[in-house]
N, CA, C and O atoms as a Tripos MOL2 file, in Angstrom:
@<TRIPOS>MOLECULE
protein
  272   271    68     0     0
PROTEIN
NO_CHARGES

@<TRIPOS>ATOM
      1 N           0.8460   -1.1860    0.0000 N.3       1 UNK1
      2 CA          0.0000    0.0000    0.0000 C.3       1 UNK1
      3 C           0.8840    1.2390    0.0000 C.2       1 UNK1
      4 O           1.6230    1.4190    0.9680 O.2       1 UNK1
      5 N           0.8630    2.3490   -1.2860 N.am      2 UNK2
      6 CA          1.1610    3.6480   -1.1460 C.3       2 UNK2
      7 C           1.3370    4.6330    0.0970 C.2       2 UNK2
      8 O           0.1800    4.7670    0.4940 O.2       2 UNK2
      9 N           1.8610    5.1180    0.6230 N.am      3 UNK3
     10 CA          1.7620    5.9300    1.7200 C.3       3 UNK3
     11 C           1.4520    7.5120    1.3060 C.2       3 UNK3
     12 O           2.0310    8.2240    0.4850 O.2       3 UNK3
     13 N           0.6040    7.7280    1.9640 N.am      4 UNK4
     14 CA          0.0730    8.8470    1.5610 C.3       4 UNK4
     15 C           0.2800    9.9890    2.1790 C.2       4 UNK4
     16 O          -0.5850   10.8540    2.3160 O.2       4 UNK4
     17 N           1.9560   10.0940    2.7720 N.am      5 UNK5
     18 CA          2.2530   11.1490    3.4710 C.3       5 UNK5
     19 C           3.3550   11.7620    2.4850 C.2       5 UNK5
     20 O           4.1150   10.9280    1.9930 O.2       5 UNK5
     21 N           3.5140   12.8490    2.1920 N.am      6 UNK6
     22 CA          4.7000   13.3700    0.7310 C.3       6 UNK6
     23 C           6.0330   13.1670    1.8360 C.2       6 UNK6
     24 O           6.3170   13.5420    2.9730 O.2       6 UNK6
     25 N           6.3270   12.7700    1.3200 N.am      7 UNK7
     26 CA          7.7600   12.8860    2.1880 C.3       7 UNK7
     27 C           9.0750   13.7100    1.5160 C.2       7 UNK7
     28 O           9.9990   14.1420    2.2050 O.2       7 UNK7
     29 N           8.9980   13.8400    0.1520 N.am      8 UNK8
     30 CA          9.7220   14.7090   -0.6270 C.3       8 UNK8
     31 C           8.6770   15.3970   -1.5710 C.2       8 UNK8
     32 O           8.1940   14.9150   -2.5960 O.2       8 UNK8
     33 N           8.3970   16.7730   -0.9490 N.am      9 UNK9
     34 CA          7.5480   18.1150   -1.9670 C.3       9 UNK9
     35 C           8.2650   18.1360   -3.0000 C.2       9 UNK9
     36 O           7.8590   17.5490   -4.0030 O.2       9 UNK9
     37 N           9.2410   18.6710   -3.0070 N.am     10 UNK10
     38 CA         10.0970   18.8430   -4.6040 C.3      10 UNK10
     39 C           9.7260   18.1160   -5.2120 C.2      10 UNK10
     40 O           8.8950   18.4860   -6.0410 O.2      10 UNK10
     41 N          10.1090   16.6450   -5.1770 N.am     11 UNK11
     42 CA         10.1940   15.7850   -6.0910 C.3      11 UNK11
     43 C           8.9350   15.5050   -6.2100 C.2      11 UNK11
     44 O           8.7190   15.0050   -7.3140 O.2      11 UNK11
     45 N           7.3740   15.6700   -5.1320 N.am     12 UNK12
     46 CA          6.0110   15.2930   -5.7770 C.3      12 UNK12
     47 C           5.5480   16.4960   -7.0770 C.2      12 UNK12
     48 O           4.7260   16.3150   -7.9750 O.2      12 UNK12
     49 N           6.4220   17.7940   -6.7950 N.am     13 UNK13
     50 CA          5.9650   18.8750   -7.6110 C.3      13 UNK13
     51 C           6.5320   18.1100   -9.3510 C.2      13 UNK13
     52 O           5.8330   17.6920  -10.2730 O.2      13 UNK13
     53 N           7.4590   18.1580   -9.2680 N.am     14 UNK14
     54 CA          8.0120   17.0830  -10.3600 C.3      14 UNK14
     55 C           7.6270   16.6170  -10.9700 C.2      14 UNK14
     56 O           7.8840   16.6620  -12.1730 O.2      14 UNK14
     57 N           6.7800   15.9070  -10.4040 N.am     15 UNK15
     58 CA          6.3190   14.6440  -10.4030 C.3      15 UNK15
     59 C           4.8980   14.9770  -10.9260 C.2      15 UNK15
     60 O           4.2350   14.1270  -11.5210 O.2      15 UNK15
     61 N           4.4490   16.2170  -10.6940 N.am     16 UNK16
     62 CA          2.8290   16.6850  -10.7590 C.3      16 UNK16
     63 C           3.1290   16.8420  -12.4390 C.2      16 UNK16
     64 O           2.4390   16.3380  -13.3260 O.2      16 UNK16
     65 N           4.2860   17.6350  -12.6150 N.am     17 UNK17
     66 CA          4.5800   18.8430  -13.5500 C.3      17 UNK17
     67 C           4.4740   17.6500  -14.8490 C.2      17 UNK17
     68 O           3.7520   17.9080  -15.8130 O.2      17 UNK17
     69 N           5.2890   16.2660  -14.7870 N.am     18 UNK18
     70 CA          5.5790   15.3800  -15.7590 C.3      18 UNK18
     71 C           3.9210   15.0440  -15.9390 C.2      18 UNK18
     72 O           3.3160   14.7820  -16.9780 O.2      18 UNK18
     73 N           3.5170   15.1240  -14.8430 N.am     19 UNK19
     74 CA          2.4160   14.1690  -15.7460 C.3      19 UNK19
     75 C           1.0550   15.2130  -16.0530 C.2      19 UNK19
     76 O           0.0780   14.8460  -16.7060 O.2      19 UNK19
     77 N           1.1600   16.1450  -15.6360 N.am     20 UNK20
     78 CA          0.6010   17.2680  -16.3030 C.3      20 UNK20
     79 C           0.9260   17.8650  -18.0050 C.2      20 UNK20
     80 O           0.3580   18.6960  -18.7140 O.2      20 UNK20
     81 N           2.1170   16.9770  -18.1970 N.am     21 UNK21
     82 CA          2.6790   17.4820  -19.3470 C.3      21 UNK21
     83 C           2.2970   16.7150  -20.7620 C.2      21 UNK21
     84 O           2.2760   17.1150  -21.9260 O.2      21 UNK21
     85 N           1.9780   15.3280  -20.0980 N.am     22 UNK22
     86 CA          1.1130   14.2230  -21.0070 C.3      22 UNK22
     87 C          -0.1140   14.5300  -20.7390 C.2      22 UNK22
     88 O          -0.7640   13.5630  -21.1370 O.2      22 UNK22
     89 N          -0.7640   15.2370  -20.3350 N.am     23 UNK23
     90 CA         -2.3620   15.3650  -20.7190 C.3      23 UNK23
     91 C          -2.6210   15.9850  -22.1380 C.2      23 UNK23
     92 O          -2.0180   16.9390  -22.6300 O.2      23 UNK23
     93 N          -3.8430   15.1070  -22.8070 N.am     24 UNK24
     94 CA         -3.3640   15.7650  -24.2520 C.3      24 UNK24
     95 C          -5.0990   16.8920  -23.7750 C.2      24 UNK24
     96 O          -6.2380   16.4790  -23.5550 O.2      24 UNK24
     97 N          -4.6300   18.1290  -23.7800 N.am     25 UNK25
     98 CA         -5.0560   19.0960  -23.5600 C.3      25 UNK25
     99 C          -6.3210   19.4930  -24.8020 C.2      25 UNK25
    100 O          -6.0390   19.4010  -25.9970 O.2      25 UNK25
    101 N          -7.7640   19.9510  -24.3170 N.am     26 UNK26
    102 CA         -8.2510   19.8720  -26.2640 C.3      26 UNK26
    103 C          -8.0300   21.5850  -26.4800 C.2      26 UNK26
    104 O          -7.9100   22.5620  -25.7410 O.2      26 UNK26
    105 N          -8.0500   21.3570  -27.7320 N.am     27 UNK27
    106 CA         -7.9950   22.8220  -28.2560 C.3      27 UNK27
    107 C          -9.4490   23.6510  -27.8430 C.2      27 UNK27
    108 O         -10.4220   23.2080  -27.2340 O.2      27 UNK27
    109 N          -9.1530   25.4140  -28.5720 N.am     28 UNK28
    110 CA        -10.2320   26.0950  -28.0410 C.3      28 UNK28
    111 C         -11.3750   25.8020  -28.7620 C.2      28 UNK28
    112 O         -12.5050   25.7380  -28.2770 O.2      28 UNK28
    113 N         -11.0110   25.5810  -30.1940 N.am     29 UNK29
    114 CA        -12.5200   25.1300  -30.7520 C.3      29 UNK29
    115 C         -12.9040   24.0210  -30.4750 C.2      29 UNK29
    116 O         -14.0210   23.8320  -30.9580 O.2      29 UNK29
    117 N         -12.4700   23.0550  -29.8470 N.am     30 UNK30
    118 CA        -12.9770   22.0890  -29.5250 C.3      30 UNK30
    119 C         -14.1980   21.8260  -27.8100 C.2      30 UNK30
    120 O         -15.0610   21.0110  -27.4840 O.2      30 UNK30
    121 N         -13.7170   22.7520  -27.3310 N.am     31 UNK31
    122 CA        -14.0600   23.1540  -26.0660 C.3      31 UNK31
    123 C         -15.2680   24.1510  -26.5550 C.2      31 UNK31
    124 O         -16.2350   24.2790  -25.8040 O.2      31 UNK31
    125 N         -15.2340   24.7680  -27.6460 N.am     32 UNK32
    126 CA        -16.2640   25.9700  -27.8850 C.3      32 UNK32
    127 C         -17.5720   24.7680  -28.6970 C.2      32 UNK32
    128 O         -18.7800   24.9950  -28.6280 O.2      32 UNK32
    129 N         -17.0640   23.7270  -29.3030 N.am     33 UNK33
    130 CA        -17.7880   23.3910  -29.7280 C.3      33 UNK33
    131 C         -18.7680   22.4980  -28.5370 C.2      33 UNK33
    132 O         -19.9940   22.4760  -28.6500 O.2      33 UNK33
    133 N         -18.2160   21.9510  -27.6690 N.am     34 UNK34
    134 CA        -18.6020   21.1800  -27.0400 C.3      34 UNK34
    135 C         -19.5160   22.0330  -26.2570 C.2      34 UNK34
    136 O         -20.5660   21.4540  -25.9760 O.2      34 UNK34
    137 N         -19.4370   23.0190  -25.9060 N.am     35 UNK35
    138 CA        -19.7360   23.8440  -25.2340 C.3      35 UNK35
    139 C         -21.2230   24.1080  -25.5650 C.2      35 UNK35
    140 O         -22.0970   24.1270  -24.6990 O.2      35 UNK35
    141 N         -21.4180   24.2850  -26.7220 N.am     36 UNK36
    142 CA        -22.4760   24.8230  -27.3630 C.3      36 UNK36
    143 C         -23.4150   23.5200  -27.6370 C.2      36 UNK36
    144 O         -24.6420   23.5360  -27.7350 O.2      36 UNK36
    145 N         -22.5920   22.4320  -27.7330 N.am     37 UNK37
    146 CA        -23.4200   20.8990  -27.8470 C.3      37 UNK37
    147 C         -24.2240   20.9850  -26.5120 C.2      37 UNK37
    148 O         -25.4490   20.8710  -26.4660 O.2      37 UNK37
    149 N         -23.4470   21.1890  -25.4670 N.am     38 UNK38
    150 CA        -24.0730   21.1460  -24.1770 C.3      38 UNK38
    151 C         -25.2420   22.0810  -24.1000 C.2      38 UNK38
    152 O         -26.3370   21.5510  -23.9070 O.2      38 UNK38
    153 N         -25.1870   23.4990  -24.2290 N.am     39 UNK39
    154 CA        -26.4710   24.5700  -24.8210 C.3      39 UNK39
    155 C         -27.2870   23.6020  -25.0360 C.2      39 UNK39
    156 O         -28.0800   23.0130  -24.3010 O.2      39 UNK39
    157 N         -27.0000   23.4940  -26.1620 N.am     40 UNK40
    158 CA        -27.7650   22.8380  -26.9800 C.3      40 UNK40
    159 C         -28.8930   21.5030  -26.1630 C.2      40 UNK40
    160 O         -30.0950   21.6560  -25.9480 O.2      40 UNK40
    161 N         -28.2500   20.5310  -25.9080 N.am     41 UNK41
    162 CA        -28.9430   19.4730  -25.0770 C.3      41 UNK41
    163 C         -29.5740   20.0710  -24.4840 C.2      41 UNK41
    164 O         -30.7210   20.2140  -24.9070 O.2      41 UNK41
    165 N         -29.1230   20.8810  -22.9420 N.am     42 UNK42
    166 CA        -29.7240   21.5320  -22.0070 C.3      42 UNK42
    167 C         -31.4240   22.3260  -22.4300 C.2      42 UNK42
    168 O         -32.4560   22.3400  -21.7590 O.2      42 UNK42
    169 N         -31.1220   22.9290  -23.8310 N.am     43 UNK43
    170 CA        -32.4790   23.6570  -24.3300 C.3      43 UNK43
    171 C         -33.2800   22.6130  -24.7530 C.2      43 UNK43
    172 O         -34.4020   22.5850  -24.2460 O.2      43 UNK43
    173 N         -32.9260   21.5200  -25.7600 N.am     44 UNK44
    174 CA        -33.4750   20.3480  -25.7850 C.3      44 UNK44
    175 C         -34.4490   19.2780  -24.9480 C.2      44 UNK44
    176 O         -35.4760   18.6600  -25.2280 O.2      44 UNK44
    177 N         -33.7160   19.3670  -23.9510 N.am     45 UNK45
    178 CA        -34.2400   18.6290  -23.1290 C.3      45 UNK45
    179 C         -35.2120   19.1020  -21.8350 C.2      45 UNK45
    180 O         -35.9860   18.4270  -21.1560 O.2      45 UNK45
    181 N         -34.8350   20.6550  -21.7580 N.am     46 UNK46
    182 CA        -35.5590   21.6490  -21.0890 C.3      46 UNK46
    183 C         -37.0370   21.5790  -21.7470 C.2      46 UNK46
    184 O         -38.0660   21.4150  -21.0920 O.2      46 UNK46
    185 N         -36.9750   21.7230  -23.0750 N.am     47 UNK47
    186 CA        -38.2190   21.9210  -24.0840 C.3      47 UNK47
    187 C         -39.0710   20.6910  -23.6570 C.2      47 UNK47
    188 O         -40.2780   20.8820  -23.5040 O.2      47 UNK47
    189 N         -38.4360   19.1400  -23.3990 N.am     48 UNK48
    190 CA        -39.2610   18.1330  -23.1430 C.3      48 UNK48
    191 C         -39.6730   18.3090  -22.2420 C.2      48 UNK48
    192 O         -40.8970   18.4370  -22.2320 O.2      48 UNK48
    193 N         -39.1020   18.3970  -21.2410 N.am     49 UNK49
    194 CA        -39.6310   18.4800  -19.9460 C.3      49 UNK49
    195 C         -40.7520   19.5390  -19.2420 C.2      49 UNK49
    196 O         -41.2450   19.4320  -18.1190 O.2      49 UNK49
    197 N         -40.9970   20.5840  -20.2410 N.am     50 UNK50
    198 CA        -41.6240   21.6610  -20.4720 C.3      50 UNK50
    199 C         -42.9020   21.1070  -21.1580 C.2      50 UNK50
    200 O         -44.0010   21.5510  -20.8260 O.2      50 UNK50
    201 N         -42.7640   20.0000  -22.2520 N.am     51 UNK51
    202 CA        -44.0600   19.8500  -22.5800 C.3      51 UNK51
    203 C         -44.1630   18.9700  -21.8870 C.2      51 UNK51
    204 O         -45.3140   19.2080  -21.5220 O.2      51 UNK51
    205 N         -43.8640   17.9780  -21.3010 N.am     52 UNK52
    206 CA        -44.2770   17.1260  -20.5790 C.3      52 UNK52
    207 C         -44.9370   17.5160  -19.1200 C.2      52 UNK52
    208 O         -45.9230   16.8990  -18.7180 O.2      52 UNK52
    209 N         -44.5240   18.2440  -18.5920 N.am     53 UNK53
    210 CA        -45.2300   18.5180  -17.6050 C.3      53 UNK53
    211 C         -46.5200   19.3190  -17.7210 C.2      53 UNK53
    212 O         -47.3160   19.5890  -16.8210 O.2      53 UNK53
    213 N         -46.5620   19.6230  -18.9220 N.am     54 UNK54
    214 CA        -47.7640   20.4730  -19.5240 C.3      54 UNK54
    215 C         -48.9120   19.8430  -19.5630 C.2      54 UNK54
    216 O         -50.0310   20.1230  -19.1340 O.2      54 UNK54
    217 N         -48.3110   18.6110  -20.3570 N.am     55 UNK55
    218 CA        -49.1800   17.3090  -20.5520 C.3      55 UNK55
    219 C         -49.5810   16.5620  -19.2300 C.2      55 UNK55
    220 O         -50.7580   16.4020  -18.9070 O.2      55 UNK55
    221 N         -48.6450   16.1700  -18.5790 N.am     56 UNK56
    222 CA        -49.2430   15.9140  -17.4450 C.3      56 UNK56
    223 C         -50.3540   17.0020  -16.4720 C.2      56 UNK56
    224 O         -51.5220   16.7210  -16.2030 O.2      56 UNK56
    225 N         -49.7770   18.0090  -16.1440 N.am     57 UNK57
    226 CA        -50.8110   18.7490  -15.4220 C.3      57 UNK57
    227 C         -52.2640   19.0160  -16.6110 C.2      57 UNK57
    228 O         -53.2810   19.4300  -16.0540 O.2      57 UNK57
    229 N         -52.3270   18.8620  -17.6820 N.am     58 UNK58
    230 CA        -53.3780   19.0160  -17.9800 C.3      58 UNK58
    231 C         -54.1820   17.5170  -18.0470 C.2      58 UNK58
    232 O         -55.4000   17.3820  -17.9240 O.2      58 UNK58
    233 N         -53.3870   16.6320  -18.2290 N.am     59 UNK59
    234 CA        -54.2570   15.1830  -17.8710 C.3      59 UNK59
    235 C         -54.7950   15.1790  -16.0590 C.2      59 UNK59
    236 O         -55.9210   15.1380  -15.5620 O.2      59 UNK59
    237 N         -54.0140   15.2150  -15.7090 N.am     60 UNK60
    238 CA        -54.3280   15.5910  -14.4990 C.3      60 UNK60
    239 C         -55.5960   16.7190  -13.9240 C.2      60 UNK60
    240 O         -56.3620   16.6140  -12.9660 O.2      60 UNK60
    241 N         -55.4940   17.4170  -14.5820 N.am     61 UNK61
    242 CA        -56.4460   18.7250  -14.4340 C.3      61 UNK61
    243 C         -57.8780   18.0360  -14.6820 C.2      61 UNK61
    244 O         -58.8770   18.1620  -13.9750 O.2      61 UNK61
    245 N         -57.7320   17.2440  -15.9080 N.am     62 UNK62
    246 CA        -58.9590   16.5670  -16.6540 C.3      62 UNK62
    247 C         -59.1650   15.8140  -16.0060 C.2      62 UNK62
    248 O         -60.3360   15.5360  -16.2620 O.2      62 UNK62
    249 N         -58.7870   15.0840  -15.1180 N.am     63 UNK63
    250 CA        -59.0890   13.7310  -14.3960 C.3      63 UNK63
    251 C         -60.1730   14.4520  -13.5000 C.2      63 UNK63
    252 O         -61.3960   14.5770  -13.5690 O.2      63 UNK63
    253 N         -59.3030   14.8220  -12.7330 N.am     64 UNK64
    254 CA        -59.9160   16.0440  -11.5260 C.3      64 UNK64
    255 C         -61.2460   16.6900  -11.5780 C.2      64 UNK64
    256 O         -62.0990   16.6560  -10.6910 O.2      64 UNK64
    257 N         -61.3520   17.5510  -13.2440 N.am     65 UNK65
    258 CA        -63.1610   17.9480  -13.4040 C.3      65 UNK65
    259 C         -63.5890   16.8320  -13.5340 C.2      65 UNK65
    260 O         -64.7760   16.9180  -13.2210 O.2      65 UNK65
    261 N         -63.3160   15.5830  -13.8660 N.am     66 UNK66
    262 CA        -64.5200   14.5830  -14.2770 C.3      66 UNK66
    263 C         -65.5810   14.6520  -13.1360 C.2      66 UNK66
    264 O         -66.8050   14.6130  -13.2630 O.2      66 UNK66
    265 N         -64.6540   14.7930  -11.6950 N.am     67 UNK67
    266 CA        -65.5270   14.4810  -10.1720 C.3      67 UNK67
    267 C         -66.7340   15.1170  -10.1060 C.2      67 UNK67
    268 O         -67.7450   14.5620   -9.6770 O.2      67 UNK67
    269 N         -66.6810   16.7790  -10.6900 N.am     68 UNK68
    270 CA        -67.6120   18.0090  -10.7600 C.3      68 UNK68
    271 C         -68.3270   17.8530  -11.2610 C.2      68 UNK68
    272 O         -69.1730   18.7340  -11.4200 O.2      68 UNK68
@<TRIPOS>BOND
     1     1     2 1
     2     2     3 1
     3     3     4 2
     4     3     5 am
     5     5     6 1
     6     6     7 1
     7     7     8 2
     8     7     9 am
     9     9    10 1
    10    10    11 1
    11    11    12 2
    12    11    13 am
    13    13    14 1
    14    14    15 1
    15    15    16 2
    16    15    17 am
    17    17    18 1
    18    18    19 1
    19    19    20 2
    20    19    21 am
    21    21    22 1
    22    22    23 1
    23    23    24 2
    24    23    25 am
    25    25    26 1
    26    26    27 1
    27    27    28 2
    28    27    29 am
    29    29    30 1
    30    30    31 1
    31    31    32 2
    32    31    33 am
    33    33    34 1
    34    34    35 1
    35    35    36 2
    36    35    37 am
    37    37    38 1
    38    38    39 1
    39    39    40 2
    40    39    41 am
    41    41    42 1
    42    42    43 1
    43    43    44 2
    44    43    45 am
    45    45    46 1
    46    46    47 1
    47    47    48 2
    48    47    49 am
    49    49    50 1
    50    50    51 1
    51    51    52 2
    52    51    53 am
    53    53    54 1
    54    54    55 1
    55    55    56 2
    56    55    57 am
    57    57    58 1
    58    58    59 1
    59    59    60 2
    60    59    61 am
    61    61    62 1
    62    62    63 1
    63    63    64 2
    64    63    65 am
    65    65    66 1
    66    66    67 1
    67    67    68 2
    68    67    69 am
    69    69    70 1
    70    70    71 1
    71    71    72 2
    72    71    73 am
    73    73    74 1
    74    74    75 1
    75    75    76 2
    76    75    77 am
    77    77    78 1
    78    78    79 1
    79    79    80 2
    80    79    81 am
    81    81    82 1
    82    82    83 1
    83    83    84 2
    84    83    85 am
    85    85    86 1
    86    86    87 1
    87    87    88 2
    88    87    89 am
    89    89    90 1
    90    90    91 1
    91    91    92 2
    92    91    93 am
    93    93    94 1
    94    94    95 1
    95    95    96 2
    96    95    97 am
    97    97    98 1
    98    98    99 1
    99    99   100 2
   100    99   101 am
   101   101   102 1
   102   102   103 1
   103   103   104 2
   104   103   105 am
   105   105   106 1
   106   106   107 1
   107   107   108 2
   108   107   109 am
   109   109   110 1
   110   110   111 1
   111   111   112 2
   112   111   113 am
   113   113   114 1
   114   114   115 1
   115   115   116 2
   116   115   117 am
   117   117   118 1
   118   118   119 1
   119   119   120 2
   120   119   121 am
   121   121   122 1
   122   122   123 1
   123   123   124 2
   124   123   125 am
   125   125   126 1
   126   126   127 1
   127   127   128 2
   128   127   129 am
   129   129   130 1
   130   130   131 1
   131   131   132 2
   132   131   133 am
   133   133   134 1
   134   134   135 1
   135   135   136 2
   136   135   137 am
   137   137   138 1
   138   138   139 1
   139   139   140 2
   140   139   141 am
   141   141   142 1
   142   142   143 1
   143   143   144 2
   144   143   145 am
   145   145   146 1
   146   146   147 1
   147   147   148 2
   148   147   149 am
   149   149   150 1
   150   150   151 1
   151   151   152 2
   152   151   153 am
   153   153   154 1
   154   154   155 1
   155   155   156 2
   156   155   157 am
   157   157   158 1
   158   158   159 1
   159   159   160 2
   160   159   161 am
   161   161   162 1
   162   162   163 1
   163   163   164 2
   164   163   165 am
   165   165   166 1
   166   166   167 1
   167   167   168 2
   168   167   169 am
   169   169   170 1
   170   170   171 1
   171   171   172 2
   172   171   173 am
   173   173   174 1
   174   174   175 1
   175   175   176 2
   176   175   177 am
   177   177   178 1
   178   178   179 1
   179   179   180 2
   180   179   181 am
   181   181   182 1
   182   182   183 1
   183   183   184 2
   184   183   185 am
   185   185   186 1
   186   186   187 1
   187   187   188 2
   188   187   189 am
   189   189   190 1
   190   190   191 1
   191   191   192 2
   192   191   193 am
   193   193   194 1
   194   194   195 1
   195   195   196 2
   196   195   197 am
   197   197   198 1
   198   198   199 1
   199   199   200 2
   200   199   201 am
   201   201   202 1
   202   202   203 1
   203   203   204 2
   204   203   205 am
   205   205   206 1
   206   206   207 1
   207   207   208 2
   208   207   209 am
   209   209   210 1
   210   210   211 1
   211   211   212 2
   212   211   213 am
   213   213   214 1
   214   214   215 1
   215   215   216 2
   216   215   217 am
   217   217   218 1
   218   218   219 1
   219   219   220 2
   220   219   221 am
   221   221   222 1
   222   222   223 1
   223   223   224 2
   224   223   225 am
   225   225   226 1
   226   226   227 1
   227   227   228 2
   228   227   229 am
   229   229   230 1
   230   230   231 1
   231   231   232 2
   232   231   233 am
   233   233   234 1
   234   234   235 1
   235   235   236 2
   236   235   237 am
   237   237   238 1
   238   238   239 1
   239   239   240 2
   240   239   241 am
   241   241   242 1
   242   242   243 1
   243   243   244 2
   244   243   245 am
   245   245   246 1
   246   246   247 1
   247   247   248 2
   248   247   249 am
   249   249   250 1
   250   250   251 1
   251   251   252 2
   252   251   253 am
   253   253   254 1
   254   254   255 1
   255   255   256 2
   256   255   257 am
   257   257   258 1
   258   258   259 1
   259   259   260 2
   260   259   261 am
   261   261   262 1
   262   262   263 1
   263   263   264 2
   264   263   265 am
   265   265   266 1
   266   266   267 1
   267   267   268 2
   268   267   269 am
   269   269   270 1
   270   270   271 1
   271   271   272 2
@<TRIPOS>SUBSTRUCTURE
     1 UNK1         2 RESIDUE 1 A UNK
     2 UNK2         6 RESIDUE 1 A UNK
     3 UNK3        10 RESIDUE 1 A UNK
     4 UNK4        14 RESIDUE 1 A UNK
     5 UNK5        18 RESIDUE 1 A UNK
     6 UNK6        22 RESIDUE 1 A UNK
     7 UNK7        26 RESIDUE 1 A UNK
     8 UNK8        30 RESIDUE 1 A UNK
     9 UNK9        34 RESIDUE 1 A UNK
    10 UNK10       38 RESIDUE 1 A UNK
    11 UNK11       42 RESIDUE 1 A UNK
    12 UNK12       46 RESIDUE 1 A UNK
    13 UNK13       50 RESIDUE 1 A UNK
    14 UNK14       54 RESIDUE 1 A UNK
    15 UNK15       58 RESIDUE 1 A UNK
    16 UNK16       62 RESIDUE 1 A UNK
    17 UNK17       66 RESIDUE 1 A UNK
    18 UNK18       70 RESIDUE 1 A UNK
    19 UNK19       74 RESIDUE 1 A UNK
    20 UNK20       78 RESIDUE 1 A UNK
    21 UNK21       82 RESIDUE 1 A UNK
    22 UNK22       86 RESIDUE 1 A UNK
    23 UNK23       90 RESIDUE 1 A UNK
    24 UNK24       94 RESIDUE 1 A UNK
    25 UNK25       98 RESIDUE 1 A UNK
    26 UNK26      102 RESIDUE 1 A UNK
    27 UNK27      106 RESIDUE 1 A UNK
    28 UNK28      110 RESIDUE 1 A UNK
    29 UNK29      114 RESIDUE 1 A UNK
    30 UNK30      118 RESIDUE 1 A UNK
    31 UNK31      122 RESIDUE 1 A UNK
    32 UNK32      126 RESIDUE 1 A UNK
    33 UNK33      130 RESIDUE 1 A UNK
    34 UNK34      134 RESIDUE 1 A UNK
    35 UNK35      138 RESIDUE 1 A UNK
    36 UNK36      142 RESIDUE 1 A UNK
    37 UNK37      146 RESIDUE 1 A UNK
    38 UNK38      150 RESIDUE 1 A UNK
    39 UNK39      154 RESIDUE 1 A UNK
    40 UNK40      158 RESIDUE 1 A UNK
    41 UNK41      162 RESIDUE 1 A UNK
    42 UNK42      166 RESIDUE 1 A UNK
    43 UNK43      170 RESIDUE 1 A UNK
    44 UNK44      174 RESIDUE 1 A UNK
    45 UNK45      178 RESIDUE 1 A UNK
    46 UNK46      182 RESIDUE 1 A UNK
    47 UNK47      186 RESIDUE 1 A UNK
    48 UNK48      190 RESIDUE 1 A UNK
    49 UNK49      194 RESIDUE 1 A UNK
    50 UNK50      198 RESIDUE 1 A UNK
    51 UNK51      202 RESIDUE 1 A UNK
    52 UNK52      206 RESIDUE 1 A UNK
    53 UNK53      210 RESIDUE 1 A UNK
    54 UNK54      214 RESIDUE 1 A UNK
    55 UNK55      218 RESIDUE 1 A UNK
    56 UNK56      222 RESIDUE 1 A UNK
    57 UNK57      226 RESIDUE 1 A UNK
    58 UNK58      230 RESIDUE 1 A UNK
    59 UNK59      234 RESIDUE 1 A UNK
    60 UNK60      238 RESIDUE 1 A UNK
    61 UNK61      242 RESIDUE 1 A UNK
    62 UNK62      246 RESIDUE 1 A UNK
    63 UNK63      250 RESIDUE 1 A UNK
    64 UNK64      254 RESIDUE 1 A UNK
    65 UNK65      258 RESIDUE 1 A UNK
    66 UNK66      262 RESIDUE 1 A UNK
    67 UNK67      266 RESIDUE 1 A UNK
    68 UNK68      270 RESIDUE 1 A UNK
């Protein structure tokens, strides 16, 4: 088992820096695009959930006058 106390800072900074250096990083349009995919879903799926609850409270609503 790893010990999870640093016992040498320097060398964990090092150590951060190397493997920070292999992250393959994405570019800006790639991040802009994704970005806007996400928009995107979020309005998407906002819209369902928007009619759906529409639909429900009005089935619901209808159930409800039948009693009257």
């Amino acid at each position: 088992m790893a010990s999870l106390v640093v016992k040498n800072p320097i060398h964990f900074v090092e150590e951060v820096r190397q493997e920070v250096s292999k992250v393959s990083w994405p570019t800006f349009k790639e991040v802009w695009v994704t970005t806007l995919m996400v928009i995107a879903m979020v309005a998407v799926t906002s819209i369902f959930f928007l009619l759906a609850d529409t639909a429900i409270a009005w089935g619901v609503q209808s159930v409800l006058q039948i009693g009257r």
